[in-house]
C-alpha positions as CSV (number, residue, x, y, z in Angstrom):
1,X,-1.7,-15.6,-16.1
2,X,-3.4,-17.9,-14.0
3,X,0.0,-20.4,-14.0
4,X,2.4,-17.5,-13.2
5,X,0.1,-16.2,-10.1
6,X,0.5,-20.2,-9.2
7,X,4.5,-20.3,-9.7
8,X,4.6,-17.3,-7.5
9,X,2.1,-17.6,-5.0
10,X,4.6,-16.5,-2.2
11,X,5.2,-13.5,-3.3
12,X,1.6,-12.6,-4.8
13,X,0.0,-13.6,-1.0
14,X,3.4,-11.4,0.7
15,X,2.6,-8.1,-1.7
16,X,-1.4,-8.4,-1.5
17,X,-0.5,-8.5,2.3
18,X,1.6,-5.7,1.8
19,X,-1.1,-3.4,-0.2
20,X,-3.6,-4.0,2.7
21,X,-0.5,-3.0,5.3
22,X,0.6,0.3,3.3
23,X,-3.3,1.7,2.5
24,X,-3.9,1.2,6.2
25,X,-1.0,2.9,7.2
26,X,-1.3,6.2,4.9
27,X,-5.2,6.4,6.0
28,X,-4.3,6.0,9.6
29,X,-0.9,8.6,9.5
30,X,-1.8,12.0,10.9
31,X,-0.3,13.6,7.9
32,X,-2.3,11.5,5.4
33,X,-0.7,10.3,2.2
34,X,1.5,13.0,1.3
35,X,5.1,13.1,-0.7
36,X,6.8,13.9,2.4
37,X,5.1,10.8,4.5
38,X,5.7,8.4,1.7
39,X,9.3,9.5,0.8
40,X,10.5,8.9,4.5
41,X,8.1,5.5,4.6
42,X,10.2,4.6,1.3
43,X,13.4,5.3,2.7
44,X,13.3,3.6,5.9
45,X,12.0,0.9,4.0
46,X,14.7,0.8,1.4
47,X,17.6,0.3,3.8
48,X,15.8,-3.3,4.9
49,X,15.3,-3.7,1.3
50,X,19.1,-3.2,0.3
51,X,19.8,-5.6,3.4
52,X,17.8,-8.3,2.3
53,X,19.0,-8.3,-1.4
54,X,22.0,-9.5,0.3
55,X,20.7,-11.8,2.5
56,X,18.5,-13.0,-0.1
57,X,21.6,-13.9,-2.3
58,X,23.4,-15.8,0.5
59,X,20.5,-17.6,0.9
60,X,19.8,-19.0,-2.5
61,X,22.5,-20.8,-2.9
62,X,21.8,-22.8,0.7
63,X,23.3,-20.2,2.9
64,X,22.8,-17.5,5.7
65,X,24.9,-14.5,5.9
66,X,24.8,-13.2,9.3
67,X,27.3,-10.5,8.4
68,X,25.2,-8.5,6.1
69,X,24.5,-5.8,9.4
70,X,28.3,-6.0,10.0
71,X,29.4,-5.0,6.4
72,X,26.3,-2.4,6.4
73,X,27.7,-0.7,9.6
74,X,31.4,-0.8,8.3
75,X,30.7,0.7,4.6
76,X,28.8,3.4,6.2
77,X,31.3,4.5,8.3
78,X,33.8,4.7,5.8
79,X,31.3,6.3,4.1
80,X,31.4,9.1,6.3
81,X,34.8,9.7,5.9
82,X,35.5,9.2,2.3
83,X,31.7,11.1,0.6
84,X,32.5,14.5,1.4
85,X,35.2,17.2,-0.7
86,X,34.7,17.5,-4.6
87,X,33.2,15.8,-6.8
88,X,35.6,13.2,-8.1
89,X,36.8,12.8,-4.7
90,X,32.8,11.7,-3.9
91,X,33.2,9.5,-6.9
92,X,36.1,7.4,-6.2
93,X,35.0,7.6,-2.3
94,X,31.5,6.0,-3.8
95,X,33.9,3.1,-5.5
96,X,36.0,2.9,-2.6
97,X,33.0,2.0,-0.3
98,X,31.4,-0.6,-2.7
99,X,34.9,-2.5,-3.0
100,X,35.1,-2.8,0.4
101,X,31.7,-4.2,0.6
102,X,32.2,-6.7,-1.8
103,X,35.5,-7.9,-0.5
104,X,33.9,-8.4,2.4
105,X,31.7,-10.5,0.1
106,X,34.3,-12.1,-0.8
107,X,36.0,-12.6,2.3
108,X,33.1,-14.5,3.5
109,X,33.1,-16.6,0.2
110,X,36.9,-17.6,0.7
111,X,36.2,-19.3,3.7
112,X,33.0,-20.5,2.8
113,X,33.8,-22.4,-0.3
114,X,37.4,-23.2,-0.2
115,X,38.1,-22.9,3.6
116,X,34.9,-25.5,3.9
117,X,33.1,-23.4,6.9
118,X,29.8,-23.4,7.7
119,X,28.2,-20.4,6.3
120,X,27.1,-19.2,10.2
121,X,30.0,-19.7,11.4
122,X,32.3,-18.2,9.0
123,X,30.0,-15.2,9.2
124,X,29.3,-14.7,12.3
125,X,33.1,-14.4,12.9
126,X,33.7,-12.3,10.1
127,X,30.8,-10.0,11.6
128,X,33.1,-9.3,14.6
129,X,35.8,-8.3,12.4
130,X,33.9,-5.9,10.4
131,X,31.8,-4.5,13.5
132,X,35.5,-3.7,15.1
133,X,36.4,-2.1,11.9
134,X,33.4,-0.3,11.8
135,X,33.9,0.8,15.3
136,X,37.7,1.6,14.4
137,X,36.9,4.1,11.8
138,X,33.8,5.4,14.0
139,X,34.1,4.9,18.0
140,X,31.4,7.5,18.4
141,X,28.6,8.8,15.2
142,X,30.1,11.4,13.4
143,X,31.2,11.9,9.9
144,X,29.8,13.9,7.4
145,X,28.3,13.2,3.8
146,X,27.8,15.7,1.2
147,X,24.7,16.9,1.6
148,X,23.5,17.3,-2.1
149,X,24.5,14.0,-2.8
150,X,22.6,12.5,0.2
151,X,19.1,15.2,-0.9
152,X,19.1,13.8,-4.2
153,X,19.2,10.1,-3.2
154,X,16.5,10.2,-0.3
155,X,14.4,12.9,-1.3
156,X,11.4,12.8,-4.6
157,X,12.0,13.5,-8.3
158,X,8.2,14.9,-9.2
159,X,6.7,13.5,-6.3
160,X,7.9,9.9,-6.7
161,X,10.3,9.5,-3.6
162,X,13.7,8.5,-5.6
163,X,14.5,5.5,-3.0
164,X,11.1,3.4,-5.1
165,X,13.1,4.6,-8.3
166,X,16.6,3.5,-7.2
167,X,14.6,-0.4,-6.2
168,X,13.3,-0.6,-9.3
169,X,16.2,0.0,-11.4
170,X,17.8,-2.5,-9.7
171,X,14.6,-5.0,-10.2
172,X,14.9,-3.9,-14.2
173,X,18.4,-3.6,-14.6
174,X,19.7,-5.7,-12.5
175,X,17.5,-8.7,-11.3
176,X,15.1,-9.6,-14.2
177,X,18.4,-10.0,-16.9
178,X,20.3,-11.4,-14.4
179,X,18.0,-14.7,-14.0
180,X,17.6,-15.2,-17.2
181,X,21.8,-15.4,-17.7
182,X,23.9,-18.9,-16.9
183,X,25.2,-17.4,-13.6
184,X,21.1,-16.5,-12.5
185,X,20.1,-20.0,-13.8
186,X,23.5,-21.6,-11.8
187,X,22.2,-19.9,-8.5
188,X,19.0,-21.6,-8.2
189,X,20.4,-25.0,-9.5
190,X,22.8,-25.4,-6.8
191,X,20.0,-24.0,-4.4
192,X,17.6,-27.0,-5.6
193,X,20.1,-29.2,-5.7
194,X,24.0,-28.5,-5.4
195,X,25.2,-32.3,-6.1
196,X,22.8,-31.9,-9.3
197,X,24.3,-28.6,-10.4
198,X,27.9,-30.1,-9.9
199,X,26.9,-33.0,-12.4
200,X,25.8,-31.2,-14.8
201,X,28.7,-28.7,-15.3
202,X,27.8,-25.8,-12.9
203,X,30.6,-24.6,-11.6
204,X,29.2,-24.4,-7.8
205,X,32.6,-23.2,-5.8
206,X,32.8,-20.3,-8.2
207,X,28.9,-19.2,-8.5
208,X,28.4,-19.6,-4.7
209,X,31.5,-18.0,-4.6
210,X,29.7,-14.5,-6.7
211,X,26.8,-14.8,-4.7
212,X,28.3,-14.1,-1.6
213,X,30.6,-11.1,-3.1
214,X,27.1,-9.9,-4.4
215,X,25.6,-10.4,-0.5
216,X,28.8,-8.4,0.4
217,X,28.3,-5.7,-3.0
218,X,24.7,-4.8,-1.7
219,X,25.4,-5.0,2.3
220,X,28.1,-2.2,1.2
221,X,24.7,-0.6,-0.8
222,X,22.5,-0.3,1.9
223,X,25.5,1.1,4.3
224,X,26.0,4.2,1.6
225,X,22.3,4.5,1.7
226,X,22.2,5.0,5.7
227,X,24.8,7.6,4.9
228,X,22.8,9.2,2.6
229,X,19.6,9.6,5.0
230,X,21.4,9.9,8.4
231,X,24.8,11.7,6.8
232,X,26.8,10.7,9.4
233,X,28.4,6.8,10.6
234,X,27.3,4.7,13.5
235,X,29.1,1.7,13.7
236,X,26.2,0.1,16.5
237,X,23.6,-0.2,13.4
238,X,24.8,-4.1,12.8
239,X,22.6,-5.8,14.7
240,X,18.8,-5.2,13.7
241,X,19.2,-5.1,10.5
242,X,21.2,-8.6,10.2
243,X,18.2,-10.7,11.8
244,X,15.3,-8.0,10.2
245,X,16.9,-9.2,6.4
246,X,16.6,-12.8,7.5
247,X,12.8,-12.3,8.5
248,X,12.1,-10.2,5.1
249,X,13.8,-12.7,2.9
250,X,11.2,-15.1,4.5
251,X,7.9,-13.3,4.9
252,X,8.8,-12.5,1.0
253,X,8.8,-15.9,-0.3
254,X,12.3,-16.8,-0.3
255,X,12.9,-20.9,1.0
256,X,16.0,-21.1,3.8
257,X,16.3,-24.7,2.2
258,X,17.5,-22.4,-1.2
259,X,16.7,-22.2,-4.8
260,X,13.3,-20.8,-4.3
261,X,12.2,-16.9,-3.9
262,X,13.0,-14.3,-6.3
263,X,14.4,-11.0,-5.6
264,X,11.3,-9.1,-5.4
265,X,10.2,-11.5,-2.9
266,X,13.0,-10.0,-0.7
267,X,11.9,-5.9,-1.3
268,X,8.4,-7.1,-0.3
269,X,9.6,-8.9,2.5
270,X,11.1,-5.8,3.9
271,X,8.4,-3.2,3.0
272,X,5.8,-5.8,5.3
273,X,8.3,-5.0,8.0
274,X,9.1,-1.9,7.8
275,X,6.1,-0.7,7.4
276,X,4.4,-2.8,10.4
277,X,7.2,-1.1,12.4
278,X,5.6,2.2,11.2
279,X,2.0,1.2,12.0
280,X,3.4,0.4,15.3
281,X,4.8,3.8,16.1
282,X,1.5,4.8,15.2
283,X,-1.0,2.7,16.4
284,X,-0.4,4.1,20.2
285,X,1.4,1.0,21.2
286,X,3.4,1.8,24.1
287,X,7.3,2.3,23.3
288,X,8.7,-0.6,25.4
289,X,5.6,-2.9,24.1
290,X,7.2,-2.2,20.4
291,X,10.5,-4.2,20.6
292,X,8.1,-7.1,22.1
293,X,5.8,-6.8,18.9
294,X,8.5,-7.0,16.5
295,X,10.8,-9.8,18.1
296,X,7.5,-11.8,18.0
297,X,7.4,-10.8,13.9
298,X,10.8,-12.2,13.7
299,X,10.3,-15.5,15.4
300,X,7.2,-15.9,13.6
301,X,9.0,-15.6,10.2
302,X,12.2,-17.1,11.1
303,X,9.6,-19.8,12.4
304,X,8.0,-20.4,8.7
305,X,11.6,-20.9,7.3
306,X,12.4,-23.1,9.4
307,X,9.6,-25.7,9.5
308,X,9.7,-25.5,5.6
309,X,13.3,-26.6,5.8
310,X,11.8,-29.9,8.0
311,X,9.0,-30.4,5.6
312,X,11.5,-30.6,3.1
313,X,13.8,-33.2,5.5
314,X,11.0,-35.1,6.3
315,X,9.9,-35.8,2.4
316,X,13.5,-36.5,1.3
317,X,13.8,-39.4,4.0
318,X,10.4,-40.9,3.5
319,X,12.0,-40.9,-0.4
320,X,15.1,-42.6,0.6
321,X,12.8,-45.4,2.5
């Protein structure tokens, strides 16, 4: 017990953190801890969440995906066109959506891996792209998504709000068999150390390859779940939520360097943010004093990443000396 708490101390400190952040904002919301306050606390926190799965992905493997807002913005736009009529329409609108996402995934991978770009620079020009698709598709919000589709996604099954239910089957089926396969294993070797992984058989231009269709896979998630609680598409969402994922993957654990952090670390990561963004609206803060508050959160985080990246540089060239 003792030696796992050690192995993850990141995210044990990040989701004790979090527990103090989330009892002090249902004793301190007007409303008090009720089903309706936590289900709309869950969803806003779940789109970060969804964000920084994919952020935490491109990161692992020694990258940064500054396209996850853009691919968000576009799926959920064509998401408003595409998740309305009957029901297999919905259906193959749903698979429609998630393709794109992931080609943009791939897109990004392409140029990445074989085209030999820097990971912010191939996607922060991709980002452009998919923002002008986004804003092709949607010049103005509008749309429309099904509205029984979009209750039973954002709403509570027996008081539980169904966005915690949708994380955790993700965490379960998803995450937790997924590290313990090759391809999981392959993602942190060639975050450690990609020469390493390339010496010892691990096929690095393919897996780093998946892991940014997967970046692009659950960008494209968190854009159908924007749908789902706004039922329209706004193509202007990008932004925020492209540097907010970078900040949760960090505050949850997650090294810039790669090959350290889990995904859980990234959820938690977001639900600290999220929710200090709620205690915020709260607290009586004035409106314009708000943006202030959180830009200083992101620095701060974005801050920690990046001095652990020179610790790391500093202890390699002491090594080579």
């Amino acid at each position: 017990m003792l030696d796992d708490i050690r192995t993850n101390k990141r995210e044990v400190i990040a989701l004790a953190f979090l527990v103090v952040l989330v009892s002090v904002y249902l004793t301190t919301h007007p409303s008090g801890p009720t089903t309706y306050v936590l289900t709309i606390w869950a969803n806003q926190c779940t789109v970060l969440a969804l964000v920084a799965i994919a952020q935490f992905f491109a990161v692992l493997v020694r990258g940064l995906d500054l396209s996850v807002g853009a691919v968000m913005a576009l799926t959920n736009t064509l998401a408003s066109h595409l998740l309305i009529g009957s029901s297999t329409s919905i259906g193959l609108g749903l698979l429609a959506v998630l393709a794109v996402g992931s080609l943009c995934g791939l897109a990004n991978g392409l140029a990445i891996v074989y085209g030999r770009i820097q990971p912010i620079v191939a996607t922060l020009a991709s980002a452009s792209v998919f923002v002008g698709l986004a804003l092709l598709l949607r010049p103005t919000p509008g749309g429309e998504i099904d509205f029984d589709l979009a209750d039973a996604l954002t709403l509570d099954i027996w008081g539980l709000p169904t966005a915690l239910v949708i994380l955790t089957v993700i965490v379960v089926v998803f995450w937790i068999p997924l590290r313990r396969t090759g391809f999981g294993l392959a993602l942190y070797a060639i975050g450690s150390s990609q020469q390493a992984a390339f010496q010892s058989g691990t096929p690095v231009a393919r897996v780093r390859l998946a892991a940014f269709v997967l970046a692009g896979l659950f960008a494209g998630v968190a854009g159908l779940f924007v749908s789902f609680i706004t039922t329209t598409g706004d193509a202007s969402i990008a932004p925020n939520y492209t540097l907010n994922s970078i900040a949760a993957v960090v505050l949850g654990g997650i090294a810039l360097r790669g090959g350290v952090g889990s995904l859980f670390g990234a959820l938690i990561g977001a639900f600290i943010l999220k929710t200090i963004s709620a205690l915020m609206f709260f607290s009586g803060l004035p409106p314009l004093a708000q943006p202030f508050v959180e830009g200083l959160i992101l620095a701060v985080a974005i801050a920690i990443g990046s001095a652990d990246i020179l610790r790391l540089r500093n202890r390699l060239e002491v090594f080579d000396r």
